[in-house]
DRENPA-3360 file (N, C-alpha, C; in nm, 2 decimals, always signed):
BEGIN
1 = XXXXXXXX = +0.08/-0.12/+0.00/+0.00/+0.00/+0.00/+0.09/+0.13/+0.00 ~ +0.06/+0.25/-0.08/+0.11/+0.35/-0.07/+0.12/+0.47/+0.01 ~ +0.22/+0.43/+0.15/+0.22/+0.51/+0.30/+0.15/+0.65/+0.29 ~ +0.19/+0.71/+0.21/+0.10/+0.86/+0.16/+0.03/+0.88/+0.16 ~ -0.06/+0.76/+0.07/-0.25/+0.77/+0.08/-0.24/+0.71/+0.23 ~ -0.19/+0.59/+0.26/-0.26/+0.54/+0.36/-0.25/+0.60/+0.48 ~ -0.14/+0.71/+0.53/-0.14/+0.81/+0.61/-0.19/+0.96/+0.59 ~ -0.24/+0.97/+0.46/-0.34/+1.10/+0.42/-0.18/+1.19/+0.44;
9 = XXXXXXXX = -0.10/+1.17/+0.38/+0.01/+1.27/+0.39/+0.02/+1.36/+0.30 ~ -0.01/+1.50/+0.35/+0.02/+1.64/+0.25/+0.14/+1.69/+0.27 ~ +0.17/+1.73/+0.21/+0.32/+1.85/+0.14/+0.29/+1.92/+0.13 ~ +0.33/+2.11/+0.20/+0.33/+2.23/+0.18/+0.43/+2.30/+0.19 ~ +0.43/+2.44/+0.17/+0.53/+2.52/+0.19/+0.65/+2.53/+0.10 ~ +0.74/+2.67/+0.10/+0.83/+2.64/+0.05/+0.99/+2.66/+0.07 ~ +0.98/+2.59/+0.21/+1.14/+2.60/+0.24/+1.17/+2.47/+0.16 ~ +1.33/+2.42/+0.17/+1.36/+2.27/+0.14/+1.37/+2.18/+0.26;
17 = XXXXXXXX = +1.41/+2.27/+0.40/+1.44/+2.11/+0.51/+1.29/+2.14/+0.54 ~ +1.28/+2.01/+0.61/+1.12/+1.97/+0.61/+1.07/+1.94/+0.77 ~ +0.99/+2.00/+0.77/+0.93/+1.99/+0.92/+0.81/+1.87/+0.96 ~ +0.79/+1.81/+0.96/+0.67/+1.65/+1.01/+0.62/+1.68/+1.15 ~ +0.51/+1.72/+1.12/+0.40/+1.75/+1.19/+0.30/+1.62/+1.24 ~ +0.33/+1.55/+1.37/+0.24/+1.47/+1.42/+0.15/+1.49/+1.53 ~ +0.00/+1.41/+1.53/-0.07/+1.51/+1.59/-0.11/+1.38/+1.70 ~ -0.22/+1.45/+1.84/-0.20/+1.31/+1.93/-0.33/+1.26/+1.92;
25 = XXXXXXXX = -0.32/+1.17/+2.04/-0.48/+1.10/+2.03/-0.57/+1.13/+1.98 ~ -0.67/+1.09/+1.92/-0.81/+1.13/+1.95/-0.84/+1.23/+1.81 ~ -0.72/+1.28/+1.76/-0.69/+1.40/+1.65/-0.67/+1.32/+1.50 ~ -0.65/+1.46/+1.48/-0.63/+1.43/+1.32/-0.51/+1.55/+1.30 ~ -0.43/+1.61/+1.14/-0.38/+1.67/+1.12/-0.42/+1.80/+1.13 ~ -0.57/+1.82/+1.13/-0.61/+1.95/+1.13/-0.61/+2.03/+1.27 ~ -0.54/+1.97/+1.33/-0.54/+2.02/+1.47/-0.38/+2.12/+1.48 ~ -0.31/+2.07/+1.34/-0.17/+2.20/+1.34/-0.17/+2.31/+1.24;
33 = XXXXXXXX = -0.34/+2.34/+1.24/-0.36/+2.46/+1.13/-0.36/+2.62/+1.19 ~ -0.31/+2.64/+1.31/-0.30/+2.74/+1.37/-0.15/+2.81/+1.35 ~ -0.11/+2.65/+1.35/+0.07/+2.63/+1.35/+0.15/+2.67/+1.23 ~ +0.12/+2.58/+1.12/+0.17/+2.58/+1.01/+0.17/+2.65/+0.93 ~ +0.10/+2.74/+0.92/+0.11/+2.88/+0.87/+0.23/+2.95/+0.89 ~ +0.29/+2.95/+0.99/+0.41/+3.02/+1.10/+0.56/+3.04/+1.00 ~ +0.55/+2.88/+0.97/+0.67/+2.81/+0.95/+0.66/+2.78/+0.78 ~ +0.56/+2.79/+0.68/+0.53/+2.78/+0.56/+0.63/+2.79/+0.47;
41 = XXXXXXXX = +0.70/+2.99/+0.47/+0.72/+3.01/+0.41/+0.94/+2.98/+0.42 ~ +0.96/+2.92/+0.54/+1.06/+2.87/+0.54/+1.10/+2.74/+0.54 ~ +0.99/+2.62/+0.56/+1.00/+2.48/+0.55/+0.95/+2.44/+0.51 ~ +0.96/+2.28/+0.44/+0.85/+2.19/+0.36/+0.78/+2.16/+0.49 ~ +0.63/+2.16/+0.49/+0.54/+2.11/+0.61/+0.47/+2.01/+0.54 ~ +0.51/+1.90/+0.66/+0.47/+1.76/+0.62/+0.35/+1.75/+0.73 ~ +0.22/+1.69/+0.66/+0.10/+1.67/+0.75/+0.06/+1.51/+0.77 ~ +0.05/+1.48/+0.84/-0.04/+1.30/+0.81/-0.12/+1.28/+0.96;
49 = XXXXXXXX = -0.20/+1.19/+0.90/-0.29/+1.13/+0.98/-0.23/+0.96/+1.02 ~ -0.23/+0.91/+1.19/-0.16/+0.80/+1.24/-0.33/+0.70/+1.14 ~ -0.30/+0.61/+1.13/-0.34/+0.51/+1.07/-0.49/+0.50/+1.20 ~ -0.61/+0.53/+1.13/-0.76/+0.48/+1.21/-0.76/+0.65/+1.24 ~ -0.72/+0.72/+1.24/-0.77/+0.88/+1.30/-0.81/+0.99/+1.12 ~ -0.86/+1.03/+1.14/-0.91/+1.14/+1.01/-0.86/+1.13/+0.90 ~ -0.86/+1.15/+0.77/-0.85/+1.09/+0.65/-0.74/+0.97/+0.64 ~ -0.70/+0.88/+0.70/-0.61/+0.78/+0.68/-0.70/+0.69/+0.65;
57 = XXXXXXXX = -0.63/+0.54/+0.59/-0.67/+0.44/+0.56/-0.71/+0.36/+0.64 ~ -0.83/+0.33/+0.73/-0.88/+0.27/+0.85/-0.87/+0.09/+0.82 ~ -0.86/+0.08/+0.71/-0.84/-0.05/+0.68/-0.72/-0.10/+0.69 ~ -0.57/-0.02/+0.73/-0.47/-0.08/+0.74/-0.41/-0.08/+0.86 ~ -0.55/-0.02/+0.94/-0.53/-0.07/+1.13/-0.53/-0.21/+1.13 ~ -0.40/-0.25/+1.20/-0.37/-0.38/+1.28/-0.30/-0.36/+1.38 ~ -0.37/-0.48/+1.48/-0.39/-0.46/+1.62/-0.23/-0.52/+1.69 ~ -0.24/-0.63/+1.62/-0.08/-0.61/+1.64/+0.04/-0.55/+1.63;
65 = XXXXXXXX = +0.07/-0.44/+1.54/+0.14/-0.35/+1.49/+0.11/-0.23/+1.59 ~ +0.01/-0.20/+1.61/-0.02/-0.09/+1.69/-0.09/-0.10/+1.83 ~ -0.03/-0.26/+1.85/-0.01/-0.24/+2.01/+0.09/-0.19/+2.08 ~ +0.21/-0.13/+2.04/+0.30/-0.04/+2.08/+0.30/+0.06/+2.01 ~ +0.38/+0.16/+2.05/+0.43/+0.31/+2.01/+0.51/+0.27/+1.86 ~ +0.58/+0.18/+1.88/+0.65/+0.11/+1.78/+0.60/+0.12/+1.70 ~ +0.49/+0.04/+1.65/+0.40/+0.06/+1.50/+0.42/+0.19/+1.48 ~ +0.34/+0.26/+1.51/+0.31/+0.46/+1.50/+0.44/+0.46/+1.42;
73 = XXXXXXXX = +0.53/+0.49/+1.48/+0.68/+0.51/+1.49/+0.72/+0.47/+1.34 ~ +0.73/+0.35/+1.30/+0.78/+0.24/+1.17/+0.69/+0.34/+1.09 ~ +0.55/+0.41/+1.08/+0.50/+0.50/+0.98/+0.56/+0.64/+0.97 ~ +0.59/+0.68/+1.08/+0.65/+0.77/+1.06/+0.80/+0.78/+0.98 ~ +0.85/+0.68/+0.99/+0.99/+0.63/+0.94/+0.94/+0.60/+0.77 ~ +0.85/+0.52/+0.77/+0.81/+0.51/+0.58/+0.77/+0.62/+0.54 ~ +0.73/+0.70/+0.61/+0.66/+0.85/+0.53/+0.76/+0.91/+0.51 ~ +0.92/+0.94/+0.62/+0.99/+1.01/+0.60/+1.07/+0.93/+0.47;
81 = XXXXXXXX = +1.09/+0.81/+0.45/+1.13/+0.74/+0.37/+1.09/+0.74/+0.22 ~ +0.95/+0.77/+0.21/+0.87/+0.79/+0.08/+0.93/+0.88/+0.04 ~ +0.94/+1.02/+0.10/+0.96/+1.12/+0.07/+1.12/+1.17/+0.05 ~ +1.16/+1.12/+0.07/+1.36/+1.10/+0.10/+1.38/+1.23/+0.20 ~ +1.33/+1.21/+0.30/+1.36/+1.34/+0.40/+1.47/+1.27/+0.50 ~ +1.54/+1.35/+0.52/+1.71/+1.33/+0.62/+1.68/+1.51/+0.67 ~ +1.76/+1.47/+0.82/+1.78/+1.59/+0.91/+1.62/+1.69/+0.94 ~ +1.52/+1.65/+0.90/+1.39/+1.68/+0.94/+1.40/+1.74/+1.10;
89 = XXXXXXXX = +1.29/+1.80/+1.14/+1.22/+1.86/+1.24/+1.11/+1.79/+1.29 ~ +1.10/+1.72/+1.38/+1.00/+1.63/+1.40/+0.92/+1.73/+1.53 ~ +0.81/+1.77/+1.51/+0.71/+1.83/+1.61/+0.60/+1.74/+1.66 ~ +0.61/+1.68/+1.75/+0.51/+1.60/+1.83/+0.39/+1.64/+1.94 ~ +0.28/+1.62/+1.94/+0.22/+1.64/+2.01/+0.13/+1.51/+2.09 ~ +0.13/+1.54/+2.24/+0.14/+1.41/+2.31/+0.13/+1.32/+2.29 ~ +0.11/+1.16/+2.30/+0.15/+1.06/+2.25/+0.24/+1.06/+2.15 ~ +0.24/+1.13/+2.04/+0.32/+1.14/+1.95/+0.44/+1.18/+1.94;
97 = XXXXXXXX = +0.50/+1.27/+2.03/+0.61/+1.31/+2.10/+0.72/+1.21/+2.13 ~ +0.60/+1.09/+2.16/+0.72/+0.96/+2.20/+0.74/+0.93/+2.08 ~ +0.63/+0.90/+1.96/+0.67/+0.81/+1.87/+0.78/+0.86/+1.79 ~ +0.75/+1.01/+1.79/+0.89/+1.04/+1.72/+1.02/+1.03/+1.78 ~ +1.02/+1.02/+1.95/+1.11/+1.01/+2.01/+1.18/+0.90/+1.91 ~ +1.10/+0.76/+1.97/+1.11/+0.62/+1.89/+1.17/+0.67/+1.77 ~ +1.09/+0.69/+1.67/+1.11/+0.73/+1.58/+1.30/+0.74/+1.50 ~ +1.34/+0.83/+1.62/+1.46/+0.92/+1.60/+1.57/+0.82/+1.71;
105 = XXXXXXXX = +1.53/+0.73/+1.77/+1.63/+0.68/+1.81/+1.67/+0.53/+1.69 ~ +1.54/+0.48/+1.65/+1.58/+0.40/+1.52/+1.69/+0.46/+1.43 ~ +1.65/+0.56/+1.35/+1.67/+0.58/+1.22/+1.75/+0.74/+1.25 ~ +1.82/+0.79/+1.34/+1.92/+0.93/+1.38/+1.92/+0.98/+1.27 ~ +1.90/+0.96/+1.14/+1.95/+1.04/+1.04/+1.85/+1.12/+1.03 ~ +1.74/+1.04/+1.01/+1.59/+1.11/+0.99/+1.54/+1.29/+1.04 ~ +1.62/+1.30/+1.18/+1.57/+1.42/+1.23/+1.70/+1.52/+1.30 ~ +1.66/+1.60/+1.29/+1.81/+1.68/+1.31/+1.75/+1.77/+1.46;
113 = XXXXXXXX = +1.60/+1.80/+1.51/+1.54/+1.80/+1.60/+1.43/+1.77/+1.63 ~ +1.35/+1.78/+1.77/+1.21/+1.71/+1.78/+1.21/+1.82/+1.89 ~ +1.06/+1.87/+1.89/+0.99/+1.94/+1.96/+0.90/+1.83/+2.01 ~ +0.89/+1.88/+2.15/+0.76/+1.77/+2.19/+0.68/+1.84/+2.28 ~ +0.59/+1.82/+2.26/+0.46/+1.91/+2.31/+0.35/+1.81/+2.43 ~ +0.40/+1.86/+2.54/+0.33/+1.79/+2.65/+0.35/+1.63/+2.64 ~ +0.50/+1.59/+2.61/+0.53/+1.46/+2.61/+0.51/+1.40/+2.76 ~ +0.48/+1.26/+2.74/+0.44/+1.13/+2.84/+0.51/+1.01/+2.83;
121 = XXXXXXXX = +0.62/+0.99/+2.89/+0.68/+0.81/+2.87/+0.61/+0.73/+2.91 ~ +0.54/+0.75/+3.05/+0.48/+0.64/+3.06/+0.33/+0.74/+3.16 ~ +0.23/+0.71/+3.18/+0.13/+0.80/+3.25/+0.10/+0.77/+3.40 ~ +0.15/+0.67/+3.42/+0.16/+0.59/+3.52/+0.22/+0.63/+3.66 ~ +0.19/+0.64/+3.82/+0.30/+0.70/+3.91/+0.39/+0.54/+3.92 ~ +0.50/+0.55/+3.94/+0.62/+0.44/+3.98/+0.68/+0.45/+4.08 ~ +0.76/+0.42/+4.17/+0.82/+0.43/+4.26/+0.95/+0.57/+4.20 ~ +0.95/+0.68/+4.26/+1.02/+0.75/+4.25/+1.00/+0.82/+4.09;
129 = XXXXXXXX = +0.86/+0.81/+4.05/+0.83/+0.85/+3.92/+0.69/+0.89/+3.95 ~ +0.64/+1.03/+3.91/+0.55/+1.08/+3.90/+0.47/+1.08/+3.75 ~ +0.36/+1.02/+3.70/+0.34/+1.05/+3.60/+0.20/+1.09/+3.60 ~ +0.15/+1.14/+3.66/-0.02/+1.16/+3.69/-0.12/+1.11/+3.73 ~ -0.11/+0.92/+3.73/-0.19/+0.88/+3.72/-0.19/+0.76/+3.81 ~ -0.25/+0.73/+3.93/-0.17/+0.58/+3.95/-0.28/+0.46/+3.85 ~ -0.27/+0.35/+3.88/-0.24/+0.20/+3.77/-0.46/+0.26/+3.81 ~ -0.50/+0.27/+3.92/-0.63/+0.22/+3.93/-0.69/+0.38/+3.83;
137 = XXXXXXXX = -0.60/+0.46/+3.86/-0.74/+0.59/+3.70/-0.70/+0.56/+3.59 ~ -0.61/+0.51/+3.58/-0.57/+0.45/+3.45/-0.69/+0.34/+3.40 ~ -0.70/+0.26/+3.48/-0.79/+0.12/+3.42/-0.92/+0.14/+3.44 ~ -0.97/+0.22/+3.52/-1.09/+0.31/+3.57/-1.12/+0.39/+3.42 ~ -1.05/+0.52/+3.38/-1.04/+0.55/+3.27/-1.06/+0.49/+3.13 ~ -0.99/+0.39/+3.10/-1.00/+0.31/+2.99/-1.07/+0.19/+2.98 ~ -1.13/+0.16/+3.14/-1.33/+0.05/+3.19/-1.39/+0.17/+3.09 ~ -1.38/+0.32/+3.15/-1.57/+0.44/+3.08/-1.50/+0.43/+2.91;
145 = XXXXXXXX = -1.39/+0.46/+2.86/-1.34/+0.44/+2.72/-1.44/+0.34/+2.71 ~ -1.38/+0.20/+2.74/-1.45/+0.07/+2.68/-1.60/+0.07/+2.68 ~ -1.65/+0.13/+2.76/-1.82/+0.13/+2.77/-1.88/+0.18/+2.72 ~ -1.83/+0.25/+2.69/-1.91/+0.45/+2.62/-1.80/+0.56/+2.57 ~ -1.75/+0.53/+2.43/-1.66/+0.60/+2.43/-1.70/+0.76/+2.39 ~ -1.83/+0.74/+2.32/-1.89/+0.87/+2.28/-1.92/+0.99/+2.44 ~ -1.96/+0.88/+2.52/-1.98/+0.94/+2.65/-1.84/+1.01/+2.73 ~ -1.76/+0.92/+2.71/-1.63/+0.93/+2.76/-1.56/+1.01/+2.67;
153 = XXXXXXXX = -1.60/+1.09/+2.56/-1.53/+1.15/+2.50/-1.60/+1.32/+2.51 ~ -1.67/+1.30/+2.52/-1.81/+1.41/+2.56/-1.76/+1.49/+2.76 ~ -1.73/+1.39/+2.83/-1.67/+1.46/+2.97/-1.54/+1.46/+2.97 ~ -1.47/+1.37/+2.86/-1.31/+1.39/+2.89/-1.26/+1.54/+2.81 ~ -1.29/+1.52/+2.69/-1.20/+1.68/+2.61/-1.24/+1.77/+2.67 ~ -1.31/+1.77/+2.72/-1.31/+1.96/+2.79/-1.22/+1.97/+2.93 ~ -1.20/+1.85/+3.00/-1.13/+1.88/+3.09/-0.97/+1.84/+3.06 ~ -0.91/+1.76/+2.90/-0.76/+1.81/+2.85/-0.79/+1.89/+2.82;
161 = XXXXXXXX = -0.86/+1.96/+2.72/-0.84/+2.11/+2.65/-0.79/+2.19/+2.78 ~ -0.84/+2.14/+2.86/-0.82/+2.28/+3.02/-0.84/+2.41/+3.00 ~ -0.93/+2.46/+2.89/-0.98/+2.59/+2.87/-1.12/+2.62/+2.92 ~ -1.15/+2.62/+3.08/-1.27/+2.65/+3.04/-1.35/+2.75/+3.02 ~ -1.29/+2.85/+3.01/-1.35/+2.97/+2.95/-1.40/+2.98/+2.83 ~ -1.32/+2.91/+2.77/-1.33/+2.91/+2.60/-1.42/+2.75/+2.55 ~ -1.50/+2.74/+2.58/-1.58/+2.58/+2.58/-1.62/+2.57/+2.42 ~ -1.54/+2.66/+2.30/-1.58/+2.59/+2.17/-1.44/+2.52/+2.13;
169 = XXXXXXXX = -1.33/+2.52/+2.25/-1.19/+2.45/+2.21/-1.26/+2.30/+2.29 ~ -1.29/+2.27/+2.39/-1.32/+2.19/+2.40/-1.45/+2.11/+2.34 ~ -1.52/+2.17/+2.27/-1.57/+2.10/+2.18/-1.58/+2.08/+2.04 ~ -1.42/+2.15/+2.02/-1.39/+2.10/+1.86/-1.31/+1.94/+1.92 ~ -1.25/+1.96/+2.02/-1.16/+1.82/+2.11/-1.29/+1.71/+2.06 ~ -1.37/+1.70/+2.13/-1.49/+1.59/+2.16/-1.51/+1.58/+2.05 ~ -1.55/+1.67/+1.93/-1.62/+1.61/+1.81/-1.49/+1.53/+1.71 ~ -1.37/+1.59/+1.77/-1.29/+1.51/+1.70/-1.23/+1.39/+1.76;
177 = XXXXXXXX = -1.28/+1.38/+1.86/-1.28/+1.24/+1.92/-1.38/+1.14/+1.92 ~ -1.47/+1.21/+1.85/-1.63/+1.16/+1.82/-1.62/+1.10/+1.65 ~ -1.49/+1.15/+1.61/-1.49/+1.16/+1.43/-1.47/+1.04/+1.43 ~ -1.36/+0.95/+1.52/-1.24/+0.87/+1.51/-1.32/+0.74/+1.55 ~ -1.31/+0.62/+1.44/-1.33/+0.49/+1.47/-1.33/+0.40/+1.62 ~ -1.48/+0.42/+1.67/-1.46/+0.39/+1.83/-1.39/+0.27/+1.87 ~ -1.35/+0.16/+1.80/-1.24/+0.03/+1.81/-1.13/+0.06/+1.79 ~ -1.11/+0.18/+1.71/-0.98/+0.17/+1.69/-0.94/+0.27/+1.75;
185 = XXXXXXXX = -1.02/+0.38/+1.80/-0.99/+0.44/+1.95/-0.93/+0.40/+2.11 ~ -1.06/+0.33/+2.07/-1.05/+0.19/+2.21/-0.90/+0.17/+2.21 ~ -0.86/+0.11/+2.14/-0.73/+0.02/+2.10/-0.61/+0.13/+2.11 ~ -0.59/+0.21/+2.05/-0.50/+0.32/+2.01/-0.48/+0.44/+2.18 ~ -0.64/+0.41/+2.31/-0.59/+0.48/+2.39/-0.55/+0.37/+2.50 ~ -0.56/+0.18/+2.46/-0.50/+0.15/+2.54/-0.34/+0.12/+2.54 ~ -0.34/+0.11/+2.42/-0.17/+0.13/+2.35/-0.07/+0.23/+2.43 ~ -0.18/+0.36/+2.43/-0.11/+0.49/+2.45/-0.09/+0.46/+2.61;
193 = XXXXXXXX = -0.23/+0.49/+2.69/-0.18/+0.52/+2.82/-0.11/+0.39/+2.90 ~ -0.12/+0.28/+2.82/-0.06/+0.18/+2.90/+0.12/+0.15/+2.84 ~ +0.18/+0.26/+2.77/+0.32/+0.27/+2.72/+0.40/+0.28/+2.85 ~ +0.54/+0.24/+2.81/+0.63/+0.28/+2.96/+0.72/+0.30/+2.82 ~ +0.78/+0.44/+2.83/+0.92/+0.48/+2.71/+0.96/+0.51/+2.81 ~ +0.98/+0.51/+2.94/+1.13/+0.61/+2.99/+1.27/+0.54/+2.99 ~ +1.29/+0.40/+2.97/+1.40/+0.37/+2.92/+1.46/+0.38/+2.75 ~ +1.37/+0.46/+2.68/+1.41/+0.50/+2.57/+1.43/+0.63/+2.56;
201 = XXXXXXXX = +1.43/+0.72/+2.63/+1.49/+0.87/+2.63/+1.61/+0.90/+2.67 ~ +1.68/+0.80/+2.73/+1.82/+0.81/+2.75/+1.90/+0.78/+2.58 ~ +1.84/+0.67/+2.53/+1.89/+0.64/+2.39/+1.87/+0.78/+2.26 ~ +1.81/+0.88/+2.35/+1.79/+0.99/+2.20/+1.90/+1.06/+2.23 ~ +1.94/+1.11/+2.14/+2.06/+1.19/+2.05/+2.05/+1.30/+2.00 ~ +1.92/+1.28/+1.97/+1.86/+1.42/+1.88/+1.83/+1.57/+1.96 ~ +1.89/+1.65/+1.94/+1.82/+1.77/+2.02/+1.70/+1.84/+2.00 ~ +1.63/+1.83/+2.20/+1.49/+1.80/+2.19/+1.49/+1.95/+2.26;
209 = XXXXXXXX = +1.29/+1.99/+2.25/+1.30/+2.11/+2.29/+1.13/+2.03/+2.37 ~ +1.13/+2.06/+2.50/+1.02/+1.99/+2.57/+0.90/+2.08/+2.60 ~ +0.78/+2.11/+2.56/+0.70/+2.22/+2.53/+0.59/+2.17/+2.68 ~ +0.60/+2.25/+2.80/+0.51/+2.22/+2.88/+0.45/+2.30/+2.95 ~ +0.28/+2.28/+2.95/+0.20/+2.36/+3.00/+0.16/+2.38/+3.13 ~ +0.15/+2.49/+3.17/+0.16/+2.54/+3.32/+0.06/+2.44/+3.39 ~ -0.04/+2.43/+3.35/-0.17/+2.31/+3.41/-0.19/+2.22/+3.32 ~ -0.14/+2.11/+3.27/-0.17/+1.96/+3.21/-0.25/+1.85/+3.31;
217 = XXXXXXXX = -0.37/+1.83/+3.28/-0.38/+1.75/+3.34/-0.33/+1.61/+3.29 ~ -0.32/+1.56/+3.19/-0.28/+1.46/+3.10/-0.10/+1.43/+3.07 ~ -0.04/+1.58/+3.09/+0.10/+1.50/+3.15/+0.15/+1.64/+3.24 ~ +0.19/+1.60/+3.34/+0.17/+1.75/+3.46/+0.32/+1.78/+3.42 ~ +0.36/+1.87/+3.51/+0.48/+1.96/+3.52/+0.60/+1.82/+3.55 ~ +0.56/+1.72/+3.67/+0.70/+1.65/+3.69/+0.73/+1.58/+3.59 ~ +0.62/+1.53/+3.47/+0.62/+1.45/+3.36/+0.77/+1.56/+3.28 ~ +0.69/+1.64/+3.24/+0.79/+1.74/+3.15/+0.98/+1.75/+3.17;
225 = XXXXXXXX = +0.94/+1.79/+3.33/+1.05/+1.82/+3.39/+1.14/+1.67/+3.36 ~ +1.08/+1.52/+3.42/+1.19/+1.38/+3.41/+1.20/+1.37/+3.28 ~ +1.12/+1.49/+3.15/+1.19/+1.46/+3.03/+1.27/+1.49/+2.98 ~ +1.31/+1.57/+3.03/+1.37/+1.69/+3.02/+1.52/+1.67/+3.08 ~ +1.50/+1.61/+3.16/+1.60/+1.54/+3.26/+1.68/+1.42/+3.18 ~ +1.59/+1.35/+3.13/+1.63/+1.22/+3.09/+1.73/+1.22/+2.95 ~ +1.67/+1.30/+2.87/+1.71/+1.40/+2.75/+1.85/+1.46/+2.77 ~ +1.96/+1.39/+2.74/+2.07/+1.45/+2.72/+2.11/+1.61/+2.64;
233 = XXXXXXXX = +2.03/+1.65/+2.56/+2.00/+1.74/+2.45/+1.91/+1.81/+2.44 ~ +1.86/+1.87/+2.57/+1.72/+1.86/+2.54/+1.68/+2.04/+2.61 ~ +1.62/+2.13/+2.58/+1.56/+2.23/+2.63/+1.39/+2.25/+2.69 ~ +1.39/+2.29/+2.83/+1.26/+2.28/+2.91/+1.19/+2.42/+2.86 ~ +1.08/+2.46/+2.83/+0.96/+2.57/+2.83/+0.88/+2.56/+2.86 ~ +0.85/+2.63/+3.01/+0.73/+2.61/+3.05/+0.64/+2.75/+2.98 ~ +0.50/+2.75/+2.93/+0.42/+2.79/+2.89/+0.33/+2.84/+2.96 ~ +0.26/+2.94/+2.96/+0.21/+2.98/+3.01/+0.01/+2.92/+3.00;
241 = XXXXXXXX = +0.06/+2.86/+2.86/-0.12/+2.84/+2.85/-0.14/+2.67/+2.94 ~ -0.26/+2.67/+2.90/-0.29/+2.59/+3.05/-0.36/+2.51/+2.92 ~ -0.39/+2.37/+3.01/-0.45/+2.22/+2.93/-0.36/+2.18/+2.86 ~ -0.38/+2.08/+2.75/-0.24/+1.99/+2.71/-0.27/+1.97/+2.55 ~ -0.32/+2.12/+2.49/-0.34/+2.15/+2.33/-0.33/+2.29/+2.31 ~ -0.20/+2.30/+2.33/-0.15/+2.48/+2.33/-0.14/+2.55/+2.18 ~ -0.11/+2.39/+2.09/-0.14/+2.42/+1.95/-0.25/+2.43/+1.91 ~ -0.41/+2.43/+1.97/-0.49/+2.48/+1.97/-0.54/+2.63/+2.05;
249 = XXXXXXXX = -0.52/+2.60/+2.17/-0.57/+2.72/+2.26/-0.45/+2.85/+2.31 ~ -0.34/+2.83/+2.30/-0.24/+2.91/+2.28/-0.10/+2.90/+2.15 ~ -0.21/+2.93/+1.98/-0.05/+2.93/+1.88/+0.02/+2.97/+1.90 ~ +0.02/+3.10/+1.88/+0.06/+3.25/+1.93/+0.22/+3.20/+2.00 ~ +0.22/+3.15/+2.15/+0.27/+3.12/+2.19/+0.42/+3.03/+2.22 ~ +0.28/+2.91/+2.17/+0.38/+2.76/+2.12/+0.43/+2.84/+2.00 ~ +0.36/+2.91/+1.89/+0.47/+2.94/+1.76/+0.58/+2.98/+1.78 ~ +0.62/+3.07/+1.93/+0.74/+3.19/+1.92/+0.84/+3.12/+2.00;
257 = XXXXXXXX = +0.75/+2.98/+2.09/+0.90/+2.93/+2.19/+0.94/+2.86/+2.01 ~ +0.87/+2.78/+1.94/+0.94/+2.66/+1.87/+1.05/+2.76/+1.77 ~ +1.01/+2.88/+1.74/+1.08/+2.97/+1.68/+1.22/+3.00/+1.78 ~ +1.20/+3.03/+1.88/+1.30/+3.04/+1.96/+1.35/+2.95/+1.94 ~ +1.38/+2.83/+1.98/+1.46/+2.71/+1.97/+1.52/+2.69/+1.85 ~ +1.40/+2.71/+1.75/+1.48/+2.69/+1.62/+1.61/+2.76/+1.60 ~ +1.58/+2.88/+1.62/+1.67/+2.99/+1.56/+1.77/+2.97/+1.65 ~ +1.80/+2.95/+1.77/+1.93/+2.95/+1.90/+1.97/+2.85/+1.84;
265 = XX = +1.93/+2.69/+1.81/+2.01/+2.63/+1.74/+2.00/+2.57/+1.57 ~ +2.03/+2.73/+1.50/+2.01/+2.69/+1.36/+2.18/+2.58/+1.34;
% end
């Protein structure tokens, strides 16, 4: 099958190094249209959809492949591969942050940096590891997923968006969690919150810039900070906007740190 169609991958802009835009759960690509405008007229912007979420090929969901971050990951590696991109900009947004982590510890050539946006290794608390969540909201969480995900999608995005002043960001969240194949939802949020990557953040190389929001409920400040930590290469910004979709509810923002970073280390 042809990774392009089957990840709905578009090409814009007109720099030549190329930026790859991945988007997290529950989303689709159109959730970096606030963004990509920013960065157009200096880079190729690469857009796709993870395989089961908004224009992708929902037929080339397999449950074995994408019971780890791994799977995700190997697509992002054939898209950059389709397209012959080396030394890329990988911009991630949560769960996705890991996979390009992954991503960039396979194949080092691939990316020359990765932004990650409210990154999570594992969501889990551990002994001497804070991740937000202990093992029972976790399985509690993903019991109301299994039962009702339309329901569970309806009380959950408004309280990640964490905007609630602004209640039509959290309900462009819900409807686009409402867009997304409820099996392959299911599947894709037990994959996610049941990951443990923090023994693969020591193995990155790539210089990382860690994008974290003052109030996340979905990956808090200590999450950010032990990435940050773990990340030999790596730059911490905390943000001022609150919830854990800043590329939605604060561009503005996220555009001028990722600009920052870029430009300190062109």
């Amino acid at each position: 099958m042809d990774v392009l169609k089957r990840n709905n991958v578009q090409v814009s802009g007109k720099g030549e190094k190329a930026m790859v835009f991945a988007h997290g759960y529950g989303c689709d690509q159109n959730m970096w249209r606030f963004i990509t405008p920013a960065f157009e007229d200096e880079y190729k912007i690469v857009l796709f959809d993870h395989v089961g979420n908004g224009k992708s090929d929902a037929t080339a969901y397999n449950k074995v492949k994408y019971g780890t971050l791994h799977g995700y990951a190997d697509d992002v590696l054939a898209i950059c591969k389709a397209l012959d991109l080396e030394n890329a900009i990988f911009v991630g947004h949560s769960v996705s942050a890991m996979i390009g982590a992954l991503a960039a510890v396979k194949e080092p050539n691939r990316f020359e940096k990765l932004v990650m946006i409210g990154p999570s290794p594992c969501y889990i608390n551990d002994e001497g590891y804070i991740g937000g969540f202990s093992r029972e909201d976790i399985d509690e969480l993903l019991e109301s997923l299994d039962s009702n995900y339309l329901g569970w999608s309806a009380a959950m995005a408004p309280v990640i968006m964490g905007n609630p002043g602004r209640p039509e960001l959290g309900e462009e969240l819900t409807n686009s969690f409402c867009r997304t194949n409820p099996e392959i939802a299911k599947h894709f949020a037990h994959t996610t919150f049941l990951s443990d990557n923090r023994s693969d953040l020591q193995k990155l190389k790539t210089k990382s810039l860690i994008l974290q929001c003052s109030e996340d409920v979905i990956a808090p400040m200590e999450v950010g900070k032990y990435v940050h930590e773990q990340i030999a290469d790596s730059e911490f910004i905390l943000l001022d906007a609150t919830g854990h979709c800043p590329n939605l509810s604060a561009p503005e923002e996220t555009i001028a740190a990722m600009k920052t970073f870029l430009e300190r280390n062109r």
